[in-house]
C-alpha positions as a Markdown table, in Angstrom:
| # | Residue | x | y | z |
|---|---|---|---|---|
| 1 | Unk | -13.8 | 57.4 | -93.3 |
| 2 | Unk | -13.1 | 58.2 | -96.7 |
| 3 | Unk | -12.1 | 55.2 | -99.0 |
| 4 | Unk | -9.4 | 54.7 | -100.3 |
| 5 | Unk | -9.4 | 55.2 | -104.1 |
| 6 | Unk | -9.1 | 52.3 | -106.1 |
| 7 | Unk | -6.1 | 51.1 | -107.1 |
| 8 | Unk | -4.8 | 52.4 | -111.0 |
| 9 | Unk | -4.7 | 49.4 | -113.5 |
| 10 | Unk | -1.3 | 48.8 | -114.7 |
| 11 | Unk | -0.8 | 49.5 | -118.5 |
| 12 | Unk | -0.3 | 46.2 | -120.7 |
| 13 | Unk | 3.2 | 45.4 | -120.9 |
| 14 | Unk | 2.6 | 46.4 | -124.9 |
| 15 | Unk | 1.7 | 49.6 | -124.2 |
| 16 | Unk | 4.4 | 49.7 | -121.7 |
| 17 | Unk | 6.9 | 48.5 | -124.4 |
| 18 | Unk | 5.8 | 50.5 | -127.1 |
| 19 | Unk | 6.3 | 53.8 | -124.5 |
| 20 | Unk | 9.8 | 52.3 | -124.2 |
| 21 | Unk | 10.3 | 52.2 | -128.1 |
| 22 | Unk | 9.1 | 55.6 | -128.6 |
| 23 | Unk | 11.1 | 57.2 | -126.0 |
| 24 | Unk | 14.4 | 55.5 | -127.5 |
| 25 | Unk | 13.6 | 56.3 | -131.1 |
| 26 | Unk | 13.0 | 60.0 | -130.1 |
| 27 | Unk | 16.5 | 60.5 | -128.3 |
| 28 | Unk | 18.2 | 58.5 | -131.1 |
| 29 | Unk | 18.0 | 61.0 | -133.8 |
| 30 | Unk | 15.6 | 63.4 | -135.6 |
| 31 | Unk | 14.4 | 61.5 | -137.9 |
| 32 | Unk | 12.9 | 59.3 | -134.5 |
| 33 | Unk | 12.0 | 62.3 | -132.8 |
| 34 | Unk | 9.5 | 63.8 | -135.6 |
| 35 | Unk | 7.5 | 60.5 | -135.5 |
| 36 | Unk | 7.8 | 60.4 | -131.4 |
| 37 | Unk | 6.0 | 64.1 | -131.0 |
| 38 | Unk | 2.8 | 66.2 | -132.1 |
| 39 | Unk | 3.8 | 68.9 | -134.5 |
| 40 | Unk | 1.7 | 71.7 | -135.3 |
| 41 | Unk | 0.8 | 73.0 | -138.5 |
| 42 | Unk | -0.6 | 76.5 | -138.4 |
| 43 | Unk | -1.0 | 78.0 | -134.8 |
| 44 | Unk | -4.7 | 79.1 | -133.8 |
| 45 | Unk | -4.2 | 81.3 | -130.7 |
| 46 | Unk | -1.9 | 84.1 | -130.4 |
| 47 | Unk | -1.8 | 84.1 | -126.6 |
| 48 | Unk | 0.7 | 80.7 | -125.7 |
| 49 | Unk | -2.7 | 79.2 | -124.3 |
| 50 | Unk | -2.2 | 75.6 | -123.8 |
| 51 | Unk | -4.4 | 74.5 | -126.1 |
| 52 | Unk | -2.2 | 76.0 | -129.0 |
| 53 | Unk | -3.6 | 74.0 | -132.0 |
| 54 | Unk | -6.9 | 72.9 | -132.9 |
| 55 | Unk | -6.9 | 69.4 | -135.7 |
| 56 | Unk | -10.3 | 71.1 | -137.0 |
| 57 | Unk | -9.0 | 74.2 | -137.8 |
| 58 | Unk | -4.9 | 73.4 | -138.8 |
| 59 | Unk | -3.7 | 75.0 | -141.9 |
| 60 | Unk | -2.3 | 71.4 | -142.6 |
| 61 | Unk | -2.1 | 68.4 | -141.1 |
| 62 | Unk | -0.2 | 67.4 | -138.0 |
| 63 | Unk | 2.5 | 65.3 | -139.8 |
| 64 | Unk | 2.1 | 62.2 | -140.6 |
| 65 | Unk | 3.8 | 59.3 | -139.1 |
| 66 | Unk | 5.4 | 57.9 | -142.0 |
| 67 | Unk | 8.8 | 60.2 | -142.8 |
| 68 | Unk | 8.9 | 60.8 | -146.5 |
| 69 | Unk | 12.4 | 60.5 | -148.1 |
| 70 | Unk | 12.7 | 63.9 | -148.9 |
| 71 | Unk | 11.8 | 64.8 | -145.0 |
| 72 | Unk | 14.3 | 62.3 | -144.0 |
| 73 | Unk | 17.0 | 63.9 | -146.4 |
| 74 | Unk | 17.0 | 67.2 | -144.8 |
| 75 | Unk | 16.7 | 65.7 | -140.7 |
| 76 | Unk | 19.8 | 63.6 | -141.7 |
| 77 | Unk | 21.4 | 67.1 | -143.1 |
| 78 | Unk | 20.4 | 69.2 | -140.0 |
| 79 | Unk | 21.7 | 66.4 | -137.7 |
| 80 | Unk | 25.1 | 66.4 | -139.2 |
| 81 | Unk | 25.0 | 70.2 | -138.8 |
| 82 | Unk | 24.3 | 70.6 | -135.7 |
| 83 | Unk | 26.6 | 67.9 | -134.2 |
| 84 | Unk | 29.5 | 68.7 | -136.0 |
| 85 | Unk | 31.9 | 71.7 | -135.3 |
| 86 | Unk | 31.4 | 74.7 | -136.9 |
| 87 | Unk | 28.8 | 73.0 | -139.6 |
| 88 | Unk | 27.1 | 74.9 | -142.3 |
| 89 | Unk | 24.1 | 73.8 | -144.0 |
| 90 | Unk | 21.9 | 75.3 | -146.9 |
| 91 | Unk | 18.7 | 73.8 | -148.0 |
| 92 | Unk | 17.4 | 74.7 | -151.3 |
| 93 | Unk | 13.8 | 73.3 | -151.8 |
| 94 | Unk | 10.5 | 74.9 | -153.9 |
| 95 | Unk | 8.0 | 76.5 | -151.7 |
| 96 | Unk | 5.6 | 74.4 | -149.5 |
| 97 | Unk | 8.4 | 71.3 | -149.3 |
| 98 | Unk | 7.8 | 71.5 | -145.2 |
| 99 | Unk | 12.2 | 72.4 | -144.8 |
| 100 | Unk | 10.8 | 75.3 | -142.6 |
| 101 | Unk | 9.1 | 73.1 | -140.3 |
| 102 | Unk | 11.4 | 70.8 | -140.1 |
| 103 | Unk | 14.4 | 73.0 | -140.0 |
| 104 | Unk | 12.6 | 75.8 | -137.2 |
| 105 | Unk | 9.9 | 73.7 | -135.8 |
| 106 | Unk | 11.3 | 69.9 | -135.1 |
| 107 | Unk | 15.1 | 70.2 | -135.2 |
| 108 | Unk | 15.5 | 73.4 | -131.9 |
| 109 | Unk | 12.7 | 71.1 | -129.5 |
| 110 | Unk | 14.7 | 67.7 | -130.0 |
| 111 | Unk | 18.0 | 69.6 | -129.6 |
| 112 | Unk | 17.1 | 71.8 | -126.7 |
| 113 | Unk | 16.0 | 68.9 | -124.9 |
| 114 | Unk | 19.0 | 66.3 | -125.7 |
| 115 | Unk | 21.5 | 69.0 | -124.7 |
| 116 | Unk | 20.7 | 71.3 | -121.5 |
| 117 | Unk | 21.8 | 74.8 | -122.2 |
| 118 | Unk | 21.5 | 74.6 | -125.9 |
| 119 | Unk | 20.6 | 78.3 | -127.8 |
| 120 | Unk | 19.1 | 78.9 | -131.2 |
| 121 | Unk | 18.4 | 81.9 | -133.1 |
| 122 | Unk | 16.2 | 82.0 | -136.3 |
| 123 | Unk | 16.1 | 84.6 | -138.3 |
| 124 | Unk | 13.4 | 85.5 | -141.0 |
| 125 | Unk | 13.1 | 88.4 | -143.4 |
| 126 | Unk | 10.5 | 90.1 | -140.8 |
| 127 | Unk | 10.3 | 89.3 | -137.1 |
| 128 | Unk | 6.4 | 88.4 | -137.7 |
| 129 | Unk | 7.3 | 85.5 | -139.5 |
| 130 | Unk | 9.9 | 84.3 | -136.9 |
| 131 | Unk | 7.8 | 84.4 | -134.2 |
| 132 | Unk | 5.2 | 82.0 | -136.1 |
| 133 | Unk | 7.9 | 79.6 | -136.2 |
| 134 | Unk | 8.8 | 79.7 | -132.4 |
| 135 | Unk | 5.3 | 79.7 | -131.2 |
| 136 | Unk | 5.1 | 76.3 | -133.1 |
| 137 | Unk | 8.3 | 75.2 | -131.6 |
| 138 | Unk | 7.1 | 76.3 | -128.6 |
| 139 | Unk | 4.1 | 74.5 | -128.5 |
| 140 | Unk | 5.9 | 71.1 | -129.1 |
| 141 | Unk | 8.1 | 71.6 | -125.9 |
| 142 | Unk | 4.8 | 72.1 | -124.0 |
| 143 | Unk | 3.6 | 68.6 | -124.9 |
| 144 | Unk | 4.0 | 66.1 | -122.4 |
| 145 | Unk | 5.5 | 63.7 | -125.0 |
| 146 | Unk | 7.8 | 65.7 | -125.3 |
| 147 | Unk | 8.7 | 66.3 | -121.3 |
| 148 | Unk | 8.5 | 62.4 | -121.3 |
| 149 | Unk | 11.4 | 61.5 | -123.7 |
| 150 | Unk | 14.2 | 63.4 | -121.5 |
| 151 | Unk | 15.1 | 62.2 | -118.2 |
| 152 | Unk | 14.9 | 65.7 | -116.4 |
| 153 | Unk | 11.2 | 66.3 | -117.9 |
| 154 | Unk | 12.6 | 69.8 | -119.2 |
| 155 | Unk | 9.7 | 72.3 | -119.1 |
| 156 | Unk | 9.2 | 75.6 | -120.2 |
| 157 | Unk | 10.6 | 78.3 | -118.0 |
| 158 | Unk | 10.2 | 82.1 | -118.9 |
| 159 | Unk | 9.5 | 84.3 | -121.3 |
| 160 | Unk | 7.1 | 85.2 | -124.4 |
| 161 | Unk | 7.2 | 83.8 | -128.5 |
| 162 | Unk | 10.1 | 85.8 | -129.5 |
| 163 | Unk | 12.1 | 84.9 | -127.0 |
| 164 | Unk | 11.7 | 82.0 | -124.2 |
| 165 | Unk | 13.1 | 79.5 | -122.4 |
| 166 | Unk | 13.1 | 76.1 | -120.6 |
| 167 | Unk | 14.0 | 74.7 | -117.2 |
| 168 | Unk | 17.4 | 72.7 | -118.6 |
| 169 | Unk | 18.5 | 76.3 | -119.6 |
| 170 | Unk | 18.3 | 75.9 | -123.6 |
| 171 | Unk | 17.2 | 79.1 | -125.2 |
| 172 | Unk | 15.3 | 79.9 | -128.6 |
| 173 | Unk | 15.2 | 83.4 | -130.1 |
| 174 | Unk | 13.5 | 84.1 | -133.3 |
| 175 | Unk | 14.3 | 88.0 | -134.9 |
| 176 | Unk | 13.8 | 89.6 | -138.1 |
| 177 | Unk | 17.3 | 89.5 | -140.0 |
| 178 | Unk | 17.3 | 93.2 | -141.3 |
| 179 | Unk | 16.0 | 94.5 | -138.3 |
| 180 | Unk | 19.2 | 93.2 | -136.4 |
| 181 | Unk | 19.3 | 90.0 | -134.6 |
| 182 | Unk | 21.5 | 91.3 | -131.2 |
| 183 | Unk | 21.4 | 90.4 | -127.4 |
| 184 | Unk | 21.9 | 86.9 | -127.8 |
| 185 | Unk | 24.7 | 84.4 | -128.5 |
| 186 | Unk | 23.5 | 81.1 | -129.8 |
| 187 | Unk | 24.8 | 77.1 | -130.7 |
| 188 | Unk | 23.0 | 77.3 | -133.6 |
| 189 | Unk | 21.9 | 80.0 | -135.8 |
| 190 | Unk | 18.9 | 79.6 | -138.6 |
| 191 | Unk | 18.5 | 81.4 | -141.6 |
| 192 | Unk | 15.2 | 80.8 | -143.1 |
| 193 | Unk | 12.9 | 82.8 | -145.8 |
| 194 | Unk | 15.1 | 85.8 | -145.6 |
| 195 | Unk | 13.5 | 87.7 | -148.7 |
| 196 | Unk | 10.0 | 88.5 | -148.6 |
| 197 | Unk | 9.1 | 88.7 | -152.6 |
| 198 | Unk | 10.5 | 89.8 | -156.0 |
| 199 | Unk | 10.8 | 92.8 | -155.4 |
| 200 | Unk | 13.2 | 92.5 | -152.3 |
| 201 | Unk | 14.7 | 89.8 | -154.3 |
| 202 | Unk | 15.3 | 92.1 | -157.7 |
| 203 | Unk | 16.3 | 95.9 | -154.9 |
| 204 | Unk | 20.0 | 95.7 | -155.3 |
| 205 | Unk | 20.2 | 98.2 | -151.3 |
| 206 | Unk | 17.9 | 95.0 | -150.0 |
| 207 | Unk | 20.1 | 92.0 | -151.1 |
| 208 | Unk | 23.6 | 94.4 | -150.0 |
| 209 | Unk | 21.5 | 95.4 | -146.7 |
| 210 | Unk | 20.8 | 91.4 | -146.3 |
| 211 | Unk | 24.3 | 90.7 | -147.1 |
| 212 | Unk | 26.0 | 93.4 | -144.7 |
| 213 | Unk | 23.1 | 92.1 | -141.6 |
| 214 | Unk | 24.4 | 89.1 | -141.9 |
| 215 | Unk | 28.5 | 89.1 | -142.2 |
| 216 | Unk | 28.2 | 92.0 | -139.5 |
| 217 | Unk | 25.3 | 90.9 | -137.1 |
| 218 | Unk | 23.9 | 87.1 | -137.4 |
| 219 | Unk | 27.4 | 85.3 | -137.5 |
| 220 | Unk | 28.7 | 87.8 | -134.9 |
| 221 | Unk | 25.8 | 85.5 | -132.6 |
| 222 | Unk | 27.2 | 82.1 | -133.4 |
| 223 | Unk | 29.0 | 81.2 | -130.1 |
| 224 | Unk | 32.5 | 79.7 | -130.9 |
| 225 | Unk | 31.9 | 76.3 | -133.2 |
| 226 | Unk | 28.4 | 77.0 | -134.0 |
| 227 | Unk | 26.3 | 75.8 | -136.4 |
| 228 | Unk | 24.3 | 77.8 | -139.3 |
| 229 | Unk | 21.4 | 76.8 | -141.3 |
| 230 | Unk | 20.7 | 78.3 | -144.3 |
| 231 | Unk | 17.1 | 77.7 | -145.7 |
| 232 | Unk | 16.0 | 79.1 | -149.1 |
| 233 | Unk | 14.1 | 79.2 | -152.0 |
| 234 | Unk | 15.8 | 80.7 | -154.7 |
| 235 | Unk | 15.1 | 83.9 | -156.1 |
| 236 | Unk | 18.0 | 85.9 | -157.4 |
| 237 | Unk | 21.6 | 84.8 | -158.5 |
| 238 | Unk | 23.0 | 87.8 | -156.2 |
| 239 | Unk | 21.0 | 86.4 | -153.1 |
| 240 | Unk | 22.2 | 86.0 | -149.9 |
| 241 | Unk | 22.8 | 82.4 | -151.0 |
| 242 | Unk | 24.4 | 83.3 | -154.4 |
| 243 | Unk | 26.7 | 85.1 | -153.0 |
| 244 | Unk | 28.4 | 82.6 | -150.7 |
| 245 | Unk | 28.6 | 80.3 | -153.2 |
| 246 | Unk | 31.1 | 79.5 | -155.5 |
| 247 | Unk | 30.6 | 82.0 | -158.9 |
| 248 | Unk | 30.4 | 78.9 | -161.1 |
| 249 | Unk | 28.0 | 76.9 | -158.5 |
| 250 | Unk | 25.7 | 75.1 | -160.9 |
| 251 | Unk | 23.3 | 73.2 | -158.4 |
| 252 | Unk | 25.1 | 70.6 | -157.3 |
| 253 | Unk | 24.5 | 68.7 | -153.9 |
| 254 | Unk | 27.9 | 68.1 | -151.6 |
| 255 | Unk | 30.8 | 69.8 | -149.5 |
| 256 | Unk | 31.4 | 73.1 | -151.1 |
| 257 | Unk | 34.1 | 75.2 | -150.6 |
| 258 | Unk | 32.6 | 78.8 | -150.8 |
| 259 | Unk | 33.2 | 82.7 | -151.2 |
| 260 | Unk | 33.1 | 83.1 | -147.4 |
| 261 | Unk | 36.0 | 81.3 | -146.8 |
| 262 | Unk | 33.9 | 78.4 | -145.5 |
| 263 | Unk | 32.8 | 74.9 | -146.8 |
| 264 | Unk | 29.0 | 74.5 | -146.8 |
| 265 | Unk | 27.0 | 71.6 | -147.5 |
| 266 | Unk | 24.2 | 72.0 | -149.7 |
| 267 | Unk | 21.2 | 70.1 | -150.7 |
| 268 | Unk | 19.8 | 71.3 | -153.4 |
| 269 | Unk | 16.8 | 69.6 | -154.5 |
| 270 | Unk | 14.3 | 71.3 | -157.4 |
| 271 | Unk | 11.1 | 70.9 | -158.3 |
| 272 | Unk | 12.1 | 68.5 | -161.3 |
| 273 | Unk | 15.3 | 66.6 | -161.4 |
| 274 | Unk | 18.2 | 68.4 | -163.8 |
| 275 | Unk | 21.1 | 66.5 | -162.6 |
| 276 | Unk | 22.6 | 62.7 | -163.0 |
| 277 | Unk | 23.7 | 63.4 | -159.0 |
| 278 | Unk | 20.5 | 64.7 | -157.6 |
| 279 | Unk | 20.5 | 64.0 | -154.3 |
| 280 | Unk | 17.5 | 62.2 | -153.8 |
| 281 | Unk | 18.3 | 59.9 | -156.7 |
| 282 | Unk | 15.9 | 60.7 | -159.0 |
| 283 | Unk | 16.0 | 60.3 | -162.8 |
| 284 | Unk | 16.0 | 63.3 | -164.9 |
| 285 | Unk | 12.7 | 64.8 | -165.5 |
| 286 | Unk | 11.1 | 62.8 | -162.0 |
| 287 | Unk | 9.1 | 65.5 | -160.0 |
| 288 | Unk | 9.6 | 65.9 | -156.0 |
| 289 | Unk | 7.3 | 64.1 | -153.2 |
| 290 | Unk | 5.1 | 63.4 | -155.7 |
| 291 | Unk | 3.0 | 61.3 | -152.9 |
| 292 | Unk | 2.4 | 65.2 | -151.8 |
| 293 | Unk | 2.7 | 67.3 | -155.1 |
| 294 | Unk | 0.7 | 64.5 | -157.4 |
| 295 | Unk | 3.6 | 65.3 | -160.2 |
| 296 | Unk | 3.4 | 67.5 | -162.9 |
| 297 | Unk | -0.3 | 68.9 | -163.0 |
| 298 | Unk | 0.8 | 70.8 | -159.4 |
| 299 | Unk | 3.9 | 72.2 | -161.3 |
| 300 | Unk | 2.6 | 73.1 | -164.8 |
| 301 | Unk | 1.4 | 76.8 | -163.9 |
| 302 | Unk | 4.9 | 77.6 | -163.5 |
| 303 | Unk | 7.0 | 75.3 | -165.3 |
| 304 | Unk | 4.6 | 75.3 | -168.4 |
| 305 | Unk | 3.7 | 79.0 | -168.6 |
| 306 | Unk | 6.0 | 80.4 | -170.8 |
| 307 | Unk | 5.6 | 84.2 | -168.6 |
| 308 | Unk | 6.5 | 82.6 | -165.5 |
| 309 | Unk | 9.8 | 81.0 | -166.7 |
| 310 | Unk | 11.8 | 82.7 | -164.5 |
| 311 | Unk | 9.3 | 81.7 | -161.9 |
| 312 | Unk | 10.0 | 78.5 | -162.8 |
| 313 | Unk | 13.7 | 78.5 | -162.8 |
| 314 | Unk | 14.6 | 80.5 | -159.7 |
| 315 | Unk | 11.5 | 79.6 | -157.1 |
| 316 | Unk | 11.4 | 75.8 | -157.8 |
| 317 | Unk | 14.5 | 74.7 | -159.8 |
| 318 | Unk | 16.9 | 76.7 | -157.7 |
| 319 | Unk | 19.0 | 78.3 | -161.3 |
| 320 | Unk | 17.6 | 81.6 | -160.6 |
| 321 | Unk | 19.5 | 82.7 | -163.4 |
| 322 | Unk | 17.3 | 81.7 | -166.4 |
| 323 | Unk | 18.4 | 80.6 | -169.9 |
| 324 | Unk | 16.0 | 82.7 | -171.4 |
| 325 | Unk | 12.8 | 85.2 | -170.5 |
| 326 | Unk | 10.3 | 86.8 | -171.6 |
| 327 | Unk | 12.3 | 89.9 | -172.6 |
| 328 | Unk | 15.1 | 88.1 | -174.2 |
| 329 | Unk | 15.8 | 84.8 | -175.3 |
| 330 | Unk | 19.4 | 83.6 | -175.5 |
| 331 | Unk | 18.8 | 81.2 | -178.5 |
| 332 | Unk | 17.7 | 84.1 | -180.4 |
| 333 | Unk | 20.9 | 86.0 | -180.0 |
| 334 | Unk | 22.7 | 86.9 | -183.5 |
| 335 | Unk | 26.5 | 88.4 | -183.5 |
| 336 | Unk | 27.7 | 91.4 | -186.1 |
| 337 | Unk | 31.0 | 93.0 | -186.4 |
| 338 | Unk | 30.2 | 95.3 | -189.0 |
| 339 | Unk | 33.6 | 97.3 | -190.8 |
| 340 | Unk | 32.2 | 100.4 | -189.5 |
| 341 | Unk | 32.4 | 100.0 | -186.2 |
| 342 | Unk | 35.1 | 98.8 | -183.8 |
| 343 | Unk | 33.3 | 96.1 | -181.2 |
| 344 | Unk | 29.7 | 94.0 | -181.3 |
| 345 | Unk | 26.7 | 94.7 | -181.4 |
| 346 | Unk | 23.8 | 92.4 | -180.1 |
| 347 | Unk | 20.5 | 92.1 | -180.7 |
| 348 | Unk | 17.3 | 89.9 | -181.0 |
| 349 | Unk | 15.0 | 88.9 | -184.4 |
């Protein structure tokens, strides 16, 4: 005969509880849901294995399990987004501020999972990039964390990084923007890092092809009362971003009623506070998440560096229309009519 297997022991009632508590945190909002799963930082394998990340060998950190304010500022944001009808969204934070992972990474898993049948499309300047995103979103559905906050255990269904899905029928697509994001309709539509570097940024046929992709193709993929998300770090007045906005935006945070006909809600949060209204309620001069940053001594190679002003201005103050450069300085400026000549002339000492 074989014997019978010993009975399992039954988990503490603590443990038990604390299961409970997770589970309800996680399906309350985003904010819960980022402390309730495992999310990757840079992805190991190329080839979906199971074993997707490695904590020896992560790019960063899986993220810790305290939400910093500024983290918890954009969730609350997306949430809002998503939920409502027909929301719109742009982030503006300096580069390595995590609004990519929490924007393409966290926020698709906790919404394809809280609503079966739910679609997303991220877009990125180059499909590469994209794809990096989704495999890390990817990976989070996989975990059985995750299959243990949702009643139905969703799990994933078909399909390879660019473009899968999971048993409760929500889809994520990621595409390169300029190379045409078609085929798919979506709930919500993500537009993150859509210019690749200065050069893009400064190519006047780049930021009109960027425009034209997406007036013509990404917001023809928003199913009726979808959402868009509009991630981005600042690096020309006349990008994509500039040129929804209002013409006299001057970085303000709020509901703003826009070129496109639409009101957006931005959050615009630079690398050092300007405004009496920033939105994270720091003074003038205080430096973002400096419990990550360390304060100024990460920022001075572009804030004190008189060569990289514009740097400094567009990348991580979000202004990416400088007061002054290292060609010509506005200050300097002197005004002649002389008799001779009908009009100004302008120059620099």
């Amino acid at each position: 005969m074989t014997p019978h297997a010993a009975p399992r022991a039954a988990a503490p009632r603590s443990l038990l509880a604390k299961e409970m508590l997770r589970r309800q945190r996680a399906r309350r909002s985003l904010i819960g849901f980022s402390g309730a799963v495992d999310i990757p930082g840079k992805p190991v394998s190329n080839d979906g294995a199971e074993s997707f990340w490695d904590n020896e060998t992560l790019e960063t950190p899986l993220i810790e399990t305290g939400v910093a304010p500024i983290h918890q500022l954009m969730m609350r944001a997306i949430e809002e987004c998503v939920e409502e009808d027909d929301g719109r969204l742009m982030l503006f934070f300096p580069p390595g501020s995590a609004k990519s992972t929490y924007t393409d990474v966290v926020a698709p898993p906790y919404f394809m999972g809280k609503y079966p049948g739910h679609r997303w499309i991220l877009g990125s300047y180059a499909s590469t990039i994209a794809i990096k995103q989704s495999r890390k979103a990817r990976a989070i559905c996989r975990q059985e964390k995750y299959r243990s906050i949702w009643a139905e255990q969703p799990a994933l269904d078909k399909g390879a990084a660019d473009e899968w899905a999971m048993s409760n029928g929500s889809e994520f697509m990621a595409a390169g923007l300029l190379a045409g994001i078609t085929g798919n309709r979506a709930n919500v539509l993500i537009l993150d890092d859509i210019v690749q570097n200065r050069e893009a940024a400064d190519s006047p046929t780049i930021r009109e092809k960027t425009y034209n992709e997406y007036i013509e193709t990404a917001l023809s993929r928003l199913l009726p009362k979808g959402s868009m998300v509009l991630v981005m770090t600042r690096w020309h007045e006349e990008d994509l971003a500039g040129l929804i906005l209002p013409e006299d935006y001057a970085g303000e945070s709020g509901r703003i009623a826009c070129r496109d006909g639409q009101t957006w809600k931005v959050l615009c949060c630079p690398a050092e506070a300007e405004r009496d209204d920033d939105p994270l309620g720091r003074a003038r001069g205080e430096f973002l998440w400096n419990e990550w940053f360390g304060g100024a001594k990460h920022w001075a190679p572009w804030r004190d560096n008189p060569r990289a002003s514009r740097t400094w201005a567009a990348l991580y103050q979000q202004r990416p229309a400088p007061d002054q450069g290292i060609h010509f300085n506005a200050a300097k400026f002197q005004y002649h009519n002389p008799d001779a000549m009908r009009g100004y002339i302008y120059g620099q000492s």
